[in-house]
N, C-alpha and C positions, 0 to 999 in steps of 0.2 A: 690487688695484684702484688705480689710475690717475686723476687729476683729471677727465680724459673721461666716466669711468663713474661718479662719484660724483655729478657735476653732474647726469649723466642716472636716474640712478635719483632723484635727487632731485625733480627737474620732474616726472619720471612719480608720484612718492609727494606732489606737489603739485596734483595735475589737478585735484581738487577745488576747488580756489582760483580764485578770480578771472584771468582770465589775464593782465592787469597787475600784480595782488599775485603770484602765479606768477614770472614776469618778472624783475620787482623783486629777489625772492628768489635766484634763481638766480644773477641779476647780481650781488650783494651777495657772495658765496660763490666766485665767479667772479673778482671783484677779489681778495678775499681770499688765494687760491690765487696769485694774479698777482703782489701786492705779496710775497707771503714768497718766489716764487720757484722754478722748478724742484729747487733743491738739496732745497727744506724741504717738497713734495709729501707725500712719504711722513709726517712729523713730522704736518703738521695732518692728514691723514687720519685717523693713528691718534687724533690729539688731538678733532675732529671728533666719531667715533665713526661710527654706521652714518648713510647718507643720510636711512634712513627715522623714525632716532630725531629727527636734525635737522627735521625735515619734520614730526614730529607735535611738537615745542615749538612748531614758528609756524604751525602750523594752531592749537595750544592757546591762543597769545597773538591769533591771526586770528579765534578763536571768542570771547575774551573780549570785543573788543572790538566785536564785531558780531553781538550774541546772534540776531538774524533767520537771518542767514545761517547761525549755527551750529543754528537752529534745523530748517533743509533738511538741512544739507550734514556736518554734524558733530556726533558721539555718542561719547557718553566713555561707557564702562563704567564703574559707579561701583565704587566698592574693595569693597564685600561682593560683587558680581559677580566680581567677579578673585578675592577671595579663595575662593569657591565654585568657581570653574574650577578651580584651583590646589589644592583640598585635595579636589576631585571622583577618585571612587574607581574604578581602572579594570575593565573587565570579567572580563576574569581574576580579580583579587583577592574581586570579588563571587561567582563561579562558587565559586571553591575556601571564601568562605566560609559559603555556600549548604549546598553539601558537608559541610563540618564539621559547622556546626550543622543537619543534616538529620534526626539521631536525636531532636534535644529538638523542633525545627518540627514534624514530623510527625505526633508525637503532640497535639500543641501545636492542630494543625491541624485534627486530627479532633474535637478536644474541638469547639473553637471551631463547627464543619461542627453538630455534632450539637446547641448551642446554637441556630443560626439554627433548625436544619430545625425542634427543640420548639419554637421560637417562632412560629415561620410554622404550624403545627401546631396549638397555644394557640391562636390570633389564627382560623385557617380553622373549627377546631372553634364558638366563639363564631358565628361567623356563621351555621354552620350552626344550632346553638340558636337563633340568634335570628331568621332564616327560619321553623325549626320551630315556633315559640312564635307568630309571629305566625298560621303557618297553621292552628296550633290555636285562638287566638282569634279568627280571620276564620269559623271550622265550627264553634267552637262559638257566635257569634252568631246563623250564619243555623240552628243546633238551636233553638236561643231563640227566632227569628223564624218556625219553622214551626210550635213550640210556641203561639206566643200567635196566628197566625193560625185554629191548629185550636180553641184556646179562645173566639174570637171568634167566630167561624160557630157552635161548638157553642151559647154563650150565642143566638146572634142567632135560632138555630133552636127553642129551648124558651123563647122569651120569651112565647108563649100559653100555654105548662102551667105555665111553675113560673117566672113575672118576676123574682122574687128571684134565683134561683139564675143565671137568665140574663144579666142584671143582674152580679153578680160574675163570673161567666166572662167577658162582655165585657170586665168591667173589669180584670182578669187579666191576658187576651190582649192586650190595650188596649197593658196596660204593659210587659208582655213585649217588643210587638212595640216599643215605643218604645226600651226597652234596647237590643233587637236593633239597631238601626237605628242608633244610637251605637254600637254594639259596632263595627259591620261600618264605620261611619264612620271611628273610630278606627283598625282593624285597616290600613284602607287610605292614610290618613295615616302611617300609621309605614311602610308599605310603599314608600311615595312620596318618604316622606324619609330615612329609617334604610338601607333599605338604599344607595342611589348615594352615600350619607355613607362607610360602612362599606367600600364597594366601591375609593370613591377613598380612602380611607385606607391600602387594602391596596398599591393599587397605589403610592403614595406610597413605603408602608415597604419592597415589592419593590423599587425605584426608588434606595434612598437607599445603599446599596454602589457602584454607578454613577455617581451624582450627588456621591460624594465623590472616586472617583475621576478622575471627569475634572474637578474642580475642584483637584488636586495635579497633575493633570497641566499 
């Protein structure tokens, strides 16, 4: 590499800069090269170092001093990013040690496998109980509410022969049908809220192996 090619990779590893700070630059580096003299070309080259190491100190000192600009135009890697580049594991190495440890994963994996599925299992079994529990006391109300209607009519029908008896059958039926009618109030309240509660919970818990993953991702 030759004073020609050093200047120019330089400017091109400056393009981001101002094109007077640009300029400037080059020209600095350009005297430089002039005052020591064709003999001593090779010397500050090597002394130098590469164009583009030079290029990123004065973009560094270009950024300090005009945080806006470096705000666009220039982004340092912080050193935990370098050093995560740097000690980042290459693909091979992960395959073969995939491979290795594939006898203790695997086992490893089905336990884990058969963990989720009892639980999603546990979790589905519950709902269904708790569907089944409400639809037995939604039917067993309206058995209540057909019960204390049949006792009211009966009352209401023997109120000329036997007033007493009539009398408490209505008042029987009366209350029956009044349980009923909270029963059946209740049963549908828990229906209306328990279960889309229950429903989005599941969906939640299916959801959250995904929703961890693409948050490491």
């Amino acid at each position: 590499m030759n004073k020609k090619e050093f200047l120019s990779r330089l400017r091109i590893a400056l393009c981001s800069l101002p094109e007077e700070e640009r300029e400037n630059a080059v020209k600095y580096y350009q005297e430089y090269f002039d005052e020591a003299g064709p003999e001593r070309e090779r010397e500050i080259i090597e002394e130098l170092g590469s164009p583009e190491a030079v290029a990123q100190g004065i973009l560094q000192d270009y950024a300090d001093n005009n945080p806006q600009w470096a705000s666009i135009h220039y982004h340092t890697p912080s050193p935990a990013v370098e050093k995560a580049k740097k000690r980042k594991m290459p693909v091979w190495a992960i395959v073969l040690l995939c491979l290795l440890l594939s006898p203790l994963l695997l086992p490893l994996g089905l336990i884990v496998l058969t963990i989720i599925l009892g639980a999603f299992g546990v979790v589905f079994g519950l709902f269904i109980g708790c569907i089944g529990l409400m639809a037995a006391f939604a039917v067993t109300a309206l058995v209540v509410l057909a019960a204390g209607l049949l006792l009211a009519f009966a009352g209401l029908g023997s109120v000329l022969a036997s007033p007493a008896a009539a009398l408490l059958c209505m008042g029987v039926g009366l209350l029956l049908i009044g349980f009923s009618i909270l029963g059946i109030v209740a049963a549908v309240w828990l229906i209306v809220t328990c279960i889309p509660t229950v429903v989005r919970w599941i969906g939640n818990l299916c959801r959250l192996p995904f929703r961890k993953g693409g948050a490491q991702s």
